[in-house]
C-alpha positions in Angstrom: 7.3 -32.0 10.0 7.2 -34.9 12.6 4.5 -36.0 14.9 6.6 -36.9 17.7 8.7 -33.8 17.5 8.3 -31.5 20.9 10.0 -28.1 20.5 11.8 -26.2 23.8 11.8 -22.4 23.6 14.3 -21.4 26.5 12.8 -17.6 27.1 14.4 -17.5 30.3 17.0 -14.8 31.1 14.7 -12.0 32.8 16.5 -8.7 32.3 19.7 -10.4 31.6 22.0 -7.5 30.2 18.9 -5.6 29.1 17.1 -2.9 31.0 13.9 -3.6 30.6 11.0 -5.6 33.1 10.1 -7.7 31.1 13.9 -9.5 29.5 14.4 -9.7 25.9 12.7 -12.4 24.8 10.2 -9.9 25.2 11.3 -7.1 23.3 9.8 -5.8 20.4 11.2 -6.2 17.0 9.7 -4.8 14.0 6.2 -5.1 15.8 6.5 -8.3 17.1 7.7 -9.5 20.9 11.5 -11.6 20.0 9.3 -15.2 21.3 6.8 -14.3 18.5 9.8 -14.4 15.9 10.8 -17.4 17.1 7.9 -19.4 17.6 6.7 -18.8 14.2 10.1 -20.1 12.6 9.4 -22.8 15.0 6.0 -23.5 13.7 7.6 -24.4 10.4 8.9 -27.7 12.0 5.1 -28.9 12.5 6.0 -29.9 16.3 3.5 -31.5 17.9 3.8 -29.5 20.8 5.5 -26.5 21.5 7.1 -25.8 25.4 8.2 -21.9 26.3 10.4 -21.9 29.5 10.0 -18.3 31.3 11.5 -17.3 34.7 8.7 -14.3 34.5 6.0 -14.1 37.2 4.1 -11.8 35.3 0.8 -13.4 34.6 0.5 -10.7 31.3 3.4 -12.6 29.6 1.4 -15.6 28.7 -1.8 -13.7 28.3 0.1 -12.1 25.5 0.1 -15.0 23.5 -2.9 -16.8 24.1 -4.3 -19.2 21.4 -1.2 -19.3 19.6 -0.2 -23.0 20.6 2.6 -22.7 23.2 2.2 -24.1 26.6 4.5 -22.3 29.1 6.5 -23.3 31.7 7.9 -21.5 34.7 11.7 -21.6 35.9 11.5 -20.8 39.0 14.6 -20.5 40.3 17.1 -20.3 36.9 20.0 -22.1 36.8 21.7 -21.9 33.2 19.7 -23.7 30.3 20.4 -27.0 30.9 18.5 -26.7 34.0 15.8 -24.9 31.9 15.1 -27.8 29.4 14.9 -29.9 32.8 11.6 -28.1 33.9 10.3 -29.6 30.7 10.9 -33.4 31.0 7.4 -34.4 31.9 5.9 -32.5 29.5 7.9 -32.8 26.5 6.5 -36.3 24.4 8.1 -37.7 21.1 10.9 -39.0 19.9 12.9 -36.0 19.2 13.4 -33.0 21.2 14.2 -29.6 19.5 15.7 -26.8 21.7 15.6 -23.1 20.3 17.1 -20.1 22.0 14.2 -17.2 22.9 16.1 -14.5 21.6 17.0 -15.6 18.0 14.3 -13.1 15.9 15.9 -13.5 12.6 16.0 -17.4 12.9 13.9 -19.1 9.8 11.8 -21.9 9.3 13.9 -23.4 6.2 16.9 -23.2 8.7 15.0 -25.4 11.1 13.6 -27.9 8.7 17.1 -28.5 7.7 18.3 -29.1 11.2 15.5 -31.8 11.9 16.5 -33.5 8.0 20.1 -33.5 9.0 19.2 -35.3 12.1 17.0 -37.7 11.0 18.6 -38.3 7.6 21.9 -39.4 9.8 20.2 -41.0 12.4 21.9 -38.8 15.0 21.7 -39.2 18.8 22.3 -35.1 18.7 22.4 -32.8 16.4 23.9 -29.1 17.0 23.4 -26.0 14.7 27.0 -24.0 14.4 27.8 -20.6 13.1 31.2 -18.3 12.0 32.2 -16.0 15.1 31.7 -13.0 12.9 28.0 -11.9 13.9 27.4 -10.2 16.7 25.4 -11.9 19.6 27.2 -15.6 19.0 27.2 -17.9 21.3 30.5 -19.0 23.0 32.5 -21.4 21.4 32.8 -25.4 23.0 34.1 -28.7 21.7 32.1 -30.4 19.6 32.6 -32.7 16.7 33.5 -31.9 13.0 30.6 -31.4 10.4 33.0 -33.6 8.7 33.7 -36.5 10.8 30.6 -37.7 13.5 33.3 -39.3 15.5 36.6 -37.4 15.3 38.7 -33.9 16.1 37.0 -30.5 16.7 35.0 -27.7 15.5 36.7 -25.5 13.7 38.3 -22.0 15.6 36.0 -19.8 13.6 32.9 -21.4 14.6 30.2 -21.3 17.8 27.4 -23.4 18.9 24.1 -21.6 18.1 22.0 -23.1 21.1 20.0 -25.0 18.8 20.0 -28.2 18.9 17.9 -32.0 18.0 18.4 -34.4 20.5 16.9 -37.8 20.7 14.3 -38.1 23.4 15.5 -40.8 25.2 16.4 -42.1 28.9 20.3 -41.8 28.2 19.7 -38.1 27.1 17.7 -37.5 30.4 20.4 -39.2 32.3 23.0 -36.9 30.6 20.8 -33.5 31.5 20.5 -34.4 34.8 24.1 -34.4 35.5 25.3 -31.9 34.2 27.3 -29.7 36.4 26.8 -26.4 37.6 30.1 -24.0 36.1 31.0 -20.5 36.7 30.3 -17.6 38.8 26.4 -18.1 38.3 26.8 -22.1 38.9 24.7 -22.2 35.6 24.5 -25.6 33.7 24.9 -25.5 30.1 23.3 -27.6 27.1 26.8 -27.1 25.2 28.0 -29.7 27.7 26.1 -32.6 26.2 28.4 -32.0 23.2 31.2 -33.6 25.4 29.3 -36.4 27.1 27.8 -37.7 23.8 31.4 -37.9 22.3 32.7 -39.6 25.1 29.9 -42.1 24.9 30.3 -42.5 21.5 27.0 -42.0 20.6 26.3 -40.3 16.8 26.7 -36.3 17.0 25.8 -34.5 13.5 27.2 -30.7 12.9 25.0 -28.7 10.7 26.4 -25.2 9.8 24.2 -22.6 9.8 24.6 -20.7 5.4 23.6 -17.0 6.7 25.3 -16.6 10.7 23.0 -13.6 10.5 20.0 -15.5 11.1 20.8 -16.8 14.7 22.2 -13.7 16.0 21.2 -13.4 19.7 19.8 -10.1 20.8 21.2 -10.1 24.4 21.9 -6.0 24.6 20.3 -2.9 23.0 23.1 -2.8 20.2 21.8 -6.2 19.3 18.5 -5.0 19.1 18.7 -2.8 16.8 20.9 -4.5 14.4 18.4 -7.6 14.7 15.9 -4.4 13.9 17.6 -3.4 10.7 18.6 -6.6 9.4 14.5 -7.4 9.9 13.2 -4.4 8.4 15.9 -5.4 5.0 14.1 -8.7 5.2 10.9 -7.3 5.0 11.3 -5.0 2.7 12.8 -7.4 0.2 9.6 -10.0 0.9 7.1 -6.7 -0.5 9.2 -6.3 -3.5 9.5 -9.6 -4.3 5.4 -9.3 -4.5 5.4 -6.4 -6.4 5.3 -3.8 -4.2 7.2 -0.5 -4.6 8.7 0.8 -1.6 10.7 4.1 -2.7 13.1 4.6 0.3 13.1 1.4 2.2 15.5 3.7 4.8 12.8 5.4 5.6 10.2 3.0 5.6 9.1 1.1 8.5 7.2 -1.9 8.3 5.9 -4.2 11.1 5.8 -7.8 11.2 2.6 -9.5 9.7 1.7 -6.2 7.8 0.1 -7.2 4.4 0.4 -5.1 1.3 -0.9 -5.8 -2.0 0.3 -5.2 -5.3 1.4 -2.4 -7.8 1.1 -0.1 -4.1 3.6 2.2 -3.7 4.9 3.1 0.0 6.6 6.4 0.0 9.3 7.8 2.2 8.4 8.4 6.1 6.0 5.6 6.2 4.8 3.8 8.8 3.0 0.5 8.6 2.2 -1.3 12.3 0.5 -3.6 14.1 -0.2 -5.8 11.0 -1.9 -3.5 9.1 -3.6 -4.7 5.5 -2.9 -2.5 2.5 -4.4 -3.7 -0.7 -3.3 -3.0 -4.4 -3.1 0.1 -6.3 -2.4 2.6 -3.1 -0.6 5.4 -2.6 0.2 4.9 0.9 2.7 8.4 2.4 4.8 10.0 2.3 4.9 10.9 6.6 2.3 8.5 7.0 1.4 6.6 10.4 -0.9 3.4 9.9 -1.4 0.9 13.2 -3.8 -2.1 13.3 -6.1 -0.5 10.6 -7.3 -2.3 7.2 -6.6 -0.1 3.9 -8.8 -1.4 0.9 -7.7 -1.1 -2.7 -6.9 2.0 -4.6 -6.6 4.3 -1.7 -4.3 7.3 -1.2 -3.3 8.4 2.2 -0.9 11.2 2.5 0.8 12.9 5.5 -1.8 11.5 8.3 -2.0 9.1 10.9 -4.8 6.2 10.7 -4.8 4.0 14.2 -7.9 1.3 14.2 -9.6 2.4 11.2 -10.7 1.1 8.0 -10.3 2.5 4.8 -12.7 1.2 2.0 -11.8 1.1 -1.9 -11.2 4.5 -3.8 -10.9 6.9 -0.9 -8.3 9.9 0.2 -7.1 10.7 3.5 -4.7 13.4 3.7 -2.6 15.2 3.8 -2.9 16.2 7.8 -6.0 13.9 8.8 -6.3 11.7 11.7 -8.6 8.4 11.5 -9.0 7.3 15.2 -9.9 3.9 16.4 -13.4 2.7 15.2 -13.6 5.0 11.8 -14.9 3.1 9.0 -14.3 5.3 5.6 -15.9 5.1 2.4 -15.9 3.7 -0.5 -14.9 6.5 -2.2 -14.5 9.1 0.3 -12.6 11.9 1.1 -11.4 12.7 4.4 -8.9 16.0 4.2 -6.8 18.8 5.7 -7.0 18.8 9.4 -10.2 16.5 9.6 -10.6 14.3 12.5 -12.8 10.9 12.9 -13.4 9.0 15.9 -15.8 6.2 16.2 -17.9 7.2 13.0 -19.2 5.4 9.7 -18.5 7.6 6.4 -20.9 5.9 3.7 -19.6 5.9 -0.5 -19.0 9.4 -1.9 -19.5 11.5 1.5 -16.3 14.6 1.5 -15.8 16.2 4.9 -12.7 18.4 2.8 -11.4 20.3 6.1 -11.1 21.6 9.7 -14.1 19.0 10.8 -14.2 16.4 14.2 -16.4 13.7 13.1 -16.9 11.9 16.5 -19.4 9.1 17.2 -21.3 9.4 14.1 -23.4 7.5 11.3 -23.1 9.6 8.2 -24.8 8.1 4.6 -23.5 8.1 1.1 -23.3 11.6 -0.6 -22.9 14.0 2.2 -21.0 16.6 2.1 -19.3 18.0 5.5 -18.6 21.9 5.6 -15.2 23.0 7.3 -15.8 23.5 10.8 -18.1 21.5 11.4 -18.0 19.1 14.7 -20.2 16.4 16.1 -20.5 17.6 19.8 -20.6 13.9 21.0 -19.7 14.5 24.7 -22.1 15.9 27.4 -19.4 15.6 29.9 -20.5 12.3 31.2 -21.9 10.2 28.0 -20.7 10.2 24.4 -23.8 10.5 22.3 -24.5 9.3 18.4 -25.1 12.1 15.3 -26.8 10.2 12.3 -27.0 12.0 9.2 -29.0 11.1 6.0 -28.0 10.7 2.3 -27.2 13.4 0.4 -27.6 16.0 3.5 -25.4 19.3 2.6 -24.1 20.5 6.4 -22.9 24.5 5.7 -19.5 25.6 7.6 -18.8 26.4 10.9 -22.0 24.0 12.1 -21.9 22.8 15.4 -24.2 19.0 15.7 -25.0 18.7 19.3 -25.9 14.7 20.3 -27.9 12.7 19.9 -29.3 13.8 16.6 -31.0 13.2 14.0 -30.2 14.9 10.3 -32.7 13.4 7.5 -31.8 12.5 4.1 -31.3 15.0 1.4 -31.8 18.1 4.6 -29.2 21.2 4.2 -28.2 22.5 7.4 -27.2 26.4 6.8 -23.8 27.3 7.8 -22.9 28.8 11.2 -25.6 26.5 12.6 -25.7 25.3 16.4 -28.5 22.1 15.5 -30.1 20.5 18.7 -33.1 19.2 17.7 -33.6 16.4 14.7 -34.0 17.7 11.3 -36.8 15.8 9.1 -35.6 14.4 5.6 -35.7 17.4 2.6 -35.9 20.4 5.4 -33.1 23.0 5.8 -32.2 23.5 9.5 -30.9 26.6 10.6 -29.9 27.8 14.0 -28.5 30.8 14.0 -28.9 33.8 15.8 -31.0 36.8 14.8 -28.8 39.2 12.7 -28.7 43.0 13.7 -27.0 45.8 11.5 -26.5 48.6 13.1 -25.9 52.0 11.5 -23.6 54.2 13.3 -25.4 57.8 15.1 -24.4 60.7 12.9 -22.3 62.6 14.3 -22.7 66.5 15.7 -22.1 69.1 13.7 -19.8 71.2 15.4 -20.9 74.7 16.7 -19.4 77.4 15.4 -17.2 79.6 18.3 -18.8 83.4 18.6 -15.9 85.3 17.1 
């Protein structure tokens, strides 16, 4: 929205109240870390750059959001968040300086844009985003000016300062940060104490009430967690319908951040949808379905399985009680079923594999149909190995494929084969073991006892 905007994301606060390694800004909601959430409302101010303070050594904490514009900035030894915006005073250009708790995950871009309106549209020094006191994870409550009246009296009882705050960029500002003095049992120095200077300065202090208090709720503890998680999941939910998208028991339906759904599909109860998945239209998608980081093309149904790193193409079935591992790519109009397992493998248009298969490291053509029972044995115990397998070959049940291997197009393989060698196009392969019928020895007849 401005070119000489610079926005500060304060993710500082490493395991503050939260058990975890890693601190809360971290923290997953709905698929996504809590800075992801908030750097994306962010990005709807248009900031020309974008500063994340962290307090985390860990180098795997800016690794995990590499290429997606911030530039981070270590805290070394924290001292409240006053001190934290401090560590970014060379870096932070522009006229206006935006300042955005890292733990807000249900914070929007439409709330920021009005902030930074607000702001400029009163010509403010600094601008503060309030909220009621009836949301859990609010921020304490300080004196700052009316939303009213810029120059007189106090916030109302029932409201808090967010943490969020526009603040003109200039040297009085820096002056003011600077000096701010360390308070409390942690000698922390707090940004809600600019409120107070900039009034007594008389310089121009805009309030801006937050509509929905919801929306900057701070997840500081695990209760706040997962009531950020619900609320979230609500949110989502109601962003798929609003595209036409049927979800039958959004309390039982779990959908991640940045998963993608097209219309007239219909997600049914005990569904999973991670890792921004892509659904497209038409699908039946569940119910007791588990879907991560995979791409589901049009008019699919998939039914009681689990489909991690896979690819679905148009018009296919998988279910009920299949598993698509990472690197299966299924279809068009295929048909993975009960208790089949792919790994690694390319299933062309048409090809069935119905039940009780493992289909591991494997190029199959269009047409082919898979007997149950049949596996690709893929691993000599050091090396996987590739099974490629022709158009239109018929493989019987109960076949074992030992790799690598070579089935030619339109081949049968009989069933209760063990195939080692390649089989040429049009042949039938068998590798079975001699049969032997035995009839049983007649038995004795019994000798009569001298009387």
């Amino acid at each position: 929205m401005a070119d000489d905007l610079t926005t500060v994301i304060l993710a500082t606060g490493r395991k503050a109240r939260v058990e975890s390694k890693r601190g809360w800004a971290f923290l997953r909601v709905c698929g996504w870390p809590i800075l992801r959430c908030v750097a994306a409302a962010t990005q709807g101010v248009d900031a020309k750059i974008t500063l994340v303070v962290i307090d985390d050594p860990e180098e795997d904490v800016q690794a995990e959001f590499l290429g997606e514009g911030m530039t981070f900035i270590r805290q070394c030894d924290p001292r409240g968040d006053a001190h934290a915006v401090l560590q970014t005073r060379e870096r932070a250009g522009g006229d206006t300086l935006m300042v955005v708790p890292g733990n807000v995950p249900l914070l929007t871009a439409a709330i920021l844009q009005d902030l930074l309106h607000r702001h400029e549209e009163t010509r403010a020094d600094l601008s503060v985003l309030t909220q009621g006191l009836s949301i859990p994870g609010h921020a304490a409550s300080t004196e700052i000016v009316n939303a009213g009246d810029p120059t007189k009296g106090r916030l109302d009882a029932d409201e808090a300062n967010t943490g969020i705050y526009c603040i003109r960029n200039d040297a009085f500002f820096g002056e003011s940060l600077a000096n701010i003095d360390a308070a409390g049992d942690q000698q922390e120095s707090r940004l809600a104490d600019l409120v107070k200077r900039y009034r007594r300065e008389s310089r121009k202090v805009t309030v801006v009430r937050v509509s929905d208090a919801r929306c900057v709720m701070r997840v500081d503890s695990r209760d706040t967690l997962r009531i950020a998680e619900g609320l979230m999941r609500q949110r989502i939910v109601c962003d798929h319908e609003a595209a036409d998208v049927t979800i039958v028991e959004p309390q039982r339906t779990h959908i991640d951040l940045g998963v993608t759904i097209g219309t007239d599909t219909e997600v049914l109860p005990g569904t999973y949808l991670r890792q921004e998945t892509s659904v497209g239209a038409h699908c039946t998608i569940g119910p007791d379905t588990w879907i991560e980081g995979s791409v589901v093309e049009d008019h699919c149904r998939i039914w009681y399985a689990a489909v991690e790193g896979a690819r679905v193409r148009s018009g296919s079935t998988v279910g009920p009680f299949a598993h698509l591992r990472p690197g299966a790519d299924v279809g068009p109009d295929a048909r993975i079923g009960n208790f089949v397992e792919v790994k690694a493998s390319r299933l062309g248009r048409g090809t069935k594999a119905g039940h009780l298969a493992y289909l591991g490291d494997a190029e199959i053509g269009e047409n082919v149909n898979i007997g149950a029972g049949t596996i690709t044995c893929n691993f000599d115990g050091k090396r996987k190995h590739r099974t490629t397998i022709g158009d239109r070959a018929f493989v019987g049940s109960n076949t074992s494929l030992v790799a690598p291997l070579t089935i030619g197009d339109d081949t049968i393989i009989g069933a209760g084969s063990t195939i080692t060698e390649d089989v040429p196009p049009g042949s039938l392969g068998l590798g079975r073991a001699k049969q032997v019928v035995r009839r049983p020895k007649q038995a004795p007849k019994e000798v009569e006892e001298e009387q």
